[in-house]
N, C-alpha and C positions, 0 to 999 in steps of 0.2 A: 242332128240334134236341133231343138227347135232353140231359136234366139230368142230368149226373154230380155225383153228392155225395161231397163232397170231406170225407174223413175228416181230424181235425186229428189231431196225433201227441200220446200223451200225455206231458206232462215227465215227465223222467227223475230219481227221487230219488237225491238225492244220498247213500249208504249210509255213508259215507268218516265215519271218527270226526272232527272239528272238531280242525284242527293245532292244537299248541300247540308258542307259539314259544317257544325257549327261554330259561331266566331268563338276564339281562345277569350277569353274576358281577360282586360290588362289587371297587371299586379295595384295598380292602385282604384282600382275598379270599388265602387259602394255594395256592401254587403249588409241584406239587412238581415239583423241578431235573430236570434232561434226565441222561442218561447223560453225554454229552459237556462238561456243566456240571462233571460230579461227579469227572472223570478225564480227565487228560488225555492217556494213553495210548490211552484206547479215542477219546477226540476226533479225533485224530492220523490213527489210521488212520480212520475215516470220512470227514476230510476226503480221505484219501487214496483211496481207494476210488471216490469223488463226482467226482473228477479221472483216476481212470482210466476211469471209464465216460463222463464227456464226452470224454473220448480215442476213447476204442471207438467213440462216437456217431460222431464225425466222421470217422475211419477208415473204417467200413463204409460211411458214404457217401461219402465219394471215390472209395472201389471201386467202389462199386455204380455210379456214373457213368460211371466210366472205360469199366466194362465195358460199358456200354448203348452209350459211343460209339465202344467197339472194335467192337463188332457194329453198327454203324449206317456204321461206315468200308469203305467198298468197296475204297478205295485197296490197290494195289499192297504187300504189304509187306516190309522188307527191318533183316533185323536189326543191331544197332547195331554188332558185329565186323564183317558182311561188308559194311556201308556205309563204316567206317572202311577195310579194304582196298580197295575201289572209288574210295577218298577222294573220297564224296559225306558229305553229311548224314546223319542216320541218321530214318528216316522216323517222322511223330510217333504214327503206331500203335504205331508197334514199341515205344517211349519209354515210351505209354501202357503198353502188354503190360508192360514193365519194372518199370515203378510199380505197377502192381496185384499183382504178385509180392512188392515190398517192401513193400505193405501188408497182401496177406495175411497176411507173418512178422509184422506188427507187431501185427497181432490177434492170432495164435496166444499170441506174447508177453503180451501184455497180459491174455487171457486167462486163462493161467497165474499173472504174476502174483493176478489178483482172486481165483482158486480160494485162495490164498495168503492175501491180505489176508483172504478172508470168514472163514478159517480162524482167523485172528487177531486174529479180532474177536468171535467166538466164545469164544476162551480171554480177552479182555481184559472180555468181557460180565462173566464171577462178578465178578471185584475192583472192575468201576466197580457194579454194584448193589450191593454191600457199603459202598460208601462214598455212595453214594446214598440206602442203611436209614439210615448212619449221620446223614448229614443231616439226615432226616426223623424221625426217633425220638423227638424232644420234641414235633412235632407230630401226632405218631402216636400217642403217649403220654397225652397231654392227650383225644384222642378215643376213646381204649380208661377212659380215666380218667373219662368223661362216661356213655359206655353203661352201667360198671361202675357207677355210681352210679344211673341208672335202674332197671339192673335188681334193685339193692338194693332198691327202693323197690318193683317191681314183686312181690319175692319176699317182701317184708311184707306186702303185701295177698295173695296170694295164701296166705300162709300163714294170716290173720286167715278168711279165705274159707271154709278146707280146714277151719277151728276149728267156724264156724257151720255147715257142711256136717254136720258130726260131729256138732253138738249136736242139729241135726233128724231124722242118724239113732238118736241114744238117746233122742228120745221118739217114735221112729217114727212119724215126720211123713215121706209119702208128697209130698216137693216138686218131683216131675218136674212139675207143671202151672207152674210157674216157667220153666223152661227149662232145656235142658241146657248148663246156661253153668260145668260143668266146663273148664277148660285144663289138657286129658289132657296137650298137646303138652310142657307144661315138667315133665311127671313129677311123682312125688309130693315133696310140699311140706316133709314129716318126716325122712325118711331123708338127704337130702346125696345123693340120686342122682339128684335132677333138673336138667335143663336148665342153669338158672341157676345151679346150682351146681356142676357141672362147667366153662360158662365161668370164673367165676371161682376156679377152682383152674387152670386155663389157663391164666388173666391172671397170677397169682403164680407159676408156673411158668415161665412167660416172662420174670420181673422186672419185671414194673409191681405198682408200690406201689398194693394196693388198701385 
């Protein structure tokens, strides 16, 4: 018998960066409030809205049923005026037919309403984030108050930097073999038209005491 050699498959690396799972946030961690926390107006109608669509849910499927089992009904059918003249019954296709007519208006309605609600929810959005900022503002505050102070400290070294930068060029000391560990990115250090010195004319223009 002829010897077939059995090639082995080579593992497959795995390329995929290593998950990382996310940090547990601690129990006294800042949470900022929901819309629906901050206003009760705009809560209102979301609850309202969340109840008309479990309407709608359930609506379209009753219809949808109804309809599957009016076309799955062979039966004879005879409408509920001219069974009542006949003074029979009124047959339960027809009943069905009936119902699915009064469910379709109650979609259409329902409908209409939510084009409504969403519209009012919309206009109720600005005043519940305004009172949402308001909320948040001291703890927003305290963290524009934390960066601001970094980048004090950042824009003293770098202006201590831009000093000894300057002293190598007046005795024309050639210090590119150093590195070019300029920070083009926060602008010049002298003038007040750099980076860190436009956020914090920001920050004081916005009203946080810097």
């Amino acid at each position: 018998m002829p010897i077939i050699n059995k090639v082995k498959p080579r593992p497959v690396t795995d390329v995929r960066p290593p998950r990382v799972e996310p940090k547990a946030r601690p129990a006294d961690a800042y949470r900022v409030p929901t819309l629906t926390e901050c206003s009760d107006t705009y809560a209102g109608l979301r609850a309202k809205q969340a109840d008309m669509n479990t309407e709608m849910s359930a609506v379209v499927a009753e219809r949808r049923g109804l309809e599957k089992a009016i076309a799955a009904d062979t039966s004879r059918e005879i409408s509920p005026t001219v069974a009542e003249l006949l003074g029979d019954a009124p047959s339960g296709k027809a009943l069905s037919r009936r119902r699915v007519g009064e469910l379709k208006q109650r979609e259409a309605d329902l409908a209409a309403a939510l084009r409504i609600v969403e519209q009012r929810i919309t206009d109720a959005h600005i005043e519940a984030s305004r009172a949402a900022c308001a909320a948040i503002r001291p703890e927003f505050a305290k963290r524009v108050g934390v960066m601001v102070e970094a980048m004090k400290v950042l824009d003293a070294a770098h202006q201590s930097f831009e000093d000894l930068c300057r002293d190598l060029e007046a005795e024309d000391i050639r210090y590119g073999t150093l590195g070019q560990m300029k920070p083009f990115f926060l602008g010049d250090a002298k003038d007040g038209s750099g980076r860190i010195a436009n956020y914090l004319k920001e920050a004081r223009e916005a009203g946080y005491a810097i």
